[in-house]
C-alpha positions as semicolon CSV with decimal commas, in nm:
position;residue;x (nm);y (nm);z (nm)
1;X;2,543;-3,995;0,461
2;X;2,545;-3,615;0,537
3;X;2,424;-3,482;0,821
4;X;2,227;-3,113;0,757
5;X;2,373;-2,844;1,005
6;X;2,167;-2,687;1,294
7;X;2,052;-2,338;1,155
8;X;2,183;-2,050;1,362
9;X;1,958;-1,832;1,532
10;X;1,875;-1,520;1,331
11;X;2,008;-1,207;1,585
12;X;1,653;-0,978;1,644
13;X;1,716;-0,619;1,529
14;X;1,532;-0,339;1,740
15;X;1,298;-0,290;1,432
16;X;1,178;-0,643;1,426
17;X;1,078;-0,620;1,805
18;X;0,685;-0,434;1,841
19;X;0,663;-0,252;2,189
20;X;0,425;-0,007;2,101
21;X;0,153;0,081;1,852
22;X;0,311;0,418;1,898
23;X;0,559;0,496;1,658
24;X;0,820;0,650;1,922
25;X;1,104;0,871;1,778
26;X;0,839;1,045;1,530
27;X;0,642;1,285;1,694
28;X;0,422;1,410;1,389
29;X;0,341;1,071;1,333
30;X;0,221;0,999;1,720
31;X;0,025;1,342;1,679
32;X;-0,130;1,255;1,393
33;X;-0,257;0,908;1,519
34;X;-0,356;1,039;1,858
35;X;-0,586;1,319;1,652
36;X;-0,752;0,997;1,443
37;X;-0,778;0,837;1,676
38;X;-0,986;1,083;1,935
39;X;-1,128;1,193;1,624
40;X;-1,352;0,908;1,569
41;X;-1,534;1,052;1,897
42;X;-1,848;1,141;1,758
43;X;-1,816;1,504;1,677
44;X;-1,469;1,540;1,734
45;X;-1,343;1,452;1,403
46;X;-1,478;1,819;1,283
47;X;-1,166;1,943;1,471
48;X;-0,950;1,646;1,497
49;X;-0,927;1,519;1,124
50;X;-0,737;1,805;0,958
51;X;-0,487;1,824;1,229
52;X;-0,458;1,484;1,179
53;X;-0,401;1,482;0,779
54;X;-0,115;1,803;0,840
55;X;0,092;1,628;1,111
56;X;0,025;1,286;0,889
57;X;0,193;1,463;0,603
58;X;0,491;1,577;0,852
59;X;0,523;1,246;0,983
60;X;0,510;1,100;0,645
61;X;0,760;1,259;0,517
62;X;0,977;1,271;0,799
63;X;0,949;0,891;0,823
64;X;1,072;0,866;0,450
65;X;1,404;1,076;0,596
66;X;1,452;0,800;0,864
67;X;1,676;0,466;0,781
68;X;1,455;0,264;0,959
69;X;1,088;0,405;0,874
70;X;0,954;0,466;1,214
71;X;0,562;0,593;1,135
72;X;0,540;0,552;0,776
73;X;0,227;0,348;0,771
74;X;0,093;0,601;1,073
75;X;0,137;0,925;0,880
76;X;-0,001;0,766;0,570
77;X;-0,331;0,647;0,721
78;X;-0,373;0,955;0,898
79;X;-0,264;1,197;0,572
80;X;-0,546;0,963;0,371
81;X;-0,821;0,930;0,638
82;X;-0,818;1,231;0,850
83;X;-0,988;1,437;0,581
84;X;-1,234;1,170;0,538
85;X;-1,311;1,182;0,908
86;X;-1,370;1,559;0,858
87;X;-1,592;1,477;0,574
88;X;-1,794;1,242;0,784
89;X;-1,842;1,450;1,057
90;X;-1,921;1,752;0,916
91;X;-2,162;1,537;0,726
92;X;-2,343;1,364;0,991
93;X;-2,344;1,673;1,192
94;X;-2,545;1,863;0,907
95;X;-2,799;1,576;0,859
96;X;-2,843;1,583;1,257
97;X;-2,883;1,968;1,375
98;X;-2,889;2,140;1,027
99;X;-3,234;2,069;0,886
């Protein structure tokens, strides 16, 4: 009869460990998701959400540079939905004050 050896405990890498929803060491990318984020103020997404798709498209691509991809998933959401959020806005601010 064999016994089955103990597996070894798997050594955590500094990627694998979530600190922060921020991704540090990017700073397009924590632009970008600070502007979405305050952009979903009512209002403020008129001004927020392009800043926030041009520093997601920084981010993005600087986050492709990087060996570990710090931001990738930040600058893409931001890069996709910040012009939305403009869109919205801009929207819901015509149908309230422009008629």
């Amino acid at each position: 009869m064999t016994s089955n050896p103990t597996p070894k405990k798997r050594k955590l890498r500094k990627s694998e460990i979530p600190f922060s929803f921020l991704p540090i060491g990017n700073p397009p990318a924590v632009g970008a998701y600070l502007c979405f984020l305050f952009g979903l103020i009512p209002s403020f997404g008129v001004i927020l959400g392009p800043f926030a798709a041009l520093l997601g498209i920084f981010g993005f691509l600087k986050a492709r540079k990087m060996d570990p991809p710090i931001g990738l998933g930040h600058g893409f959401v931001c890069m996709v939905f910040g012009p939305f959020q403009f869109v919205c806005h801009t929207l819901g601010l015509y149908l309230l004050l422009g008629r």
